[in-house]
Phi, psi and omega in degrees: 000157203256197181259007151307294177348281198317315196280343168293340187281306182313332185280331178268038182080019196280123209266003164286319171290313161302320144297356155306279208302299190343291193320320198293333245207298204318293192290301169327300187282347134309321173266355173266333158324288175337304175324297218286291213257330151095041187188120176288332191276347198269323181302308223250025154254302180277006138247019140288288171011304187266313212296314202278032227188292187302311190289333181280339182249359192328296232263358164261349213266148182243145188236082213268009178234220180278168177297291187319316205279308160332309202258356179257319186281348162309306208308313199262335159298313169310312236252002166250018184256338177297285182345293165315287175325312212272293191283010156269320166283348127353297176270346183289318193278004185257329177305300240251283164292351161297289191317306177320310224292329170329302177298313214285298223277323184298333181097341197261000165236154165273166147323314179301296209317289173340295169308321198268346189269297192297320172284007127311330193275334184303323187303014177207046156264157176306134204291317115005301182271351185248028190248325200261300177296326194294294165325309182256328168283333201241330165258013159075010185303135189269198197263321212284312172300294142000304170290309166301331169304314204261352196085089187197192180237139166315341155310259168008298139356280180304322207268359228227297170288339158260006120006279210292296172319265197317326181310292186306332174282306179279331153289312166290314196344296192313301183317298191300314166336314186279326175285324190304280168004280190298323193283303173315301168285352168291305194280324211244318175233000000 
């Protein structure tokens, strides 16, 4: 079967034909993910990714170039979409930790305080998001495990957590905003 075949079958759900491709298609397309992100498990995560992505959209989705053409530019979209993701969250946590380490050298918050300024702002995330947040910074829950828990798509997941991440940047922001200050006129005047 060629792979138009395969993908007319994948569309009405047919799962030999999606493993067929999968099968057809998998290694090649890990290694060219690899080339993009320089990490085998990340390559071979964003091209599950995509594969569980191609099966959720099969029976709407139209394919106006080749399958094969099709299945590398998903492929290199997940896998610069990991990227971004991965160096945003990067920087929210150097932000974050930037944001600490100020407070701790300023004196002016303790750890308890701090720790108690953050789990406020989590009591006052949306309960759905903050369930989500909990589960994955504090039981250590990856997104994909996360998804299969609660039934949800690891989109749902990401979008959820970056909720919670902006809500909390706007609740600690102010506090921290004051100490910064305060740091300032101690040091400078």
């Amino acid at each position: 079967m060629d792979d138009i075949e395969l993908f007319n079958e994948i569309k009405q759900q047919n799962r030999a034909a999606f493993d067929t491709l999968f099968r057809r298609y998998y290694v090649s397309l890990c290694r060219f993910s690899y080339i993009i992100c320089l990490s085998r498990e990340e390559a071979e995560e964003c091209v599950q990714d995509m594969f569980v992505g191609l099966w959720e959209k099969a029976p709407t989705l139209h394919i106006n170039t080749s399958v094969k053409a099709y299945l590398y530019k998903s492929s290199r979209n997940y896998t610069l979409n990991a990227i971004q993701k991965k160096q945003t969250e990067q920087h929210h946590l150097e932000e974050y930790s930037s944001q600490i380490n100020t407070c701790e050298d300023s004196e002016t918050m303790s750890d308890a305080e701090i720790s108690e300024l953050i789990q406020t702002g989590v009591k006052e995330l949306p309960e759905k998001c903050r369930e989500i947040f909990i589960l994955c910074k504090q039981e250590g829950l990856t997104y994909e495990e996360l998804a299969a828990y609660l039934n949800i798509s690891e989109k749902t997941v990401e979008n959820q957590m970056s909720i919670a991440l902006r809500k909390l940047r706007e609740h600690l922001y102010p506090k921290l905003q004051k100490l910064l200050v305060l740091l300032f006129f101690y040091l400078f005047f």
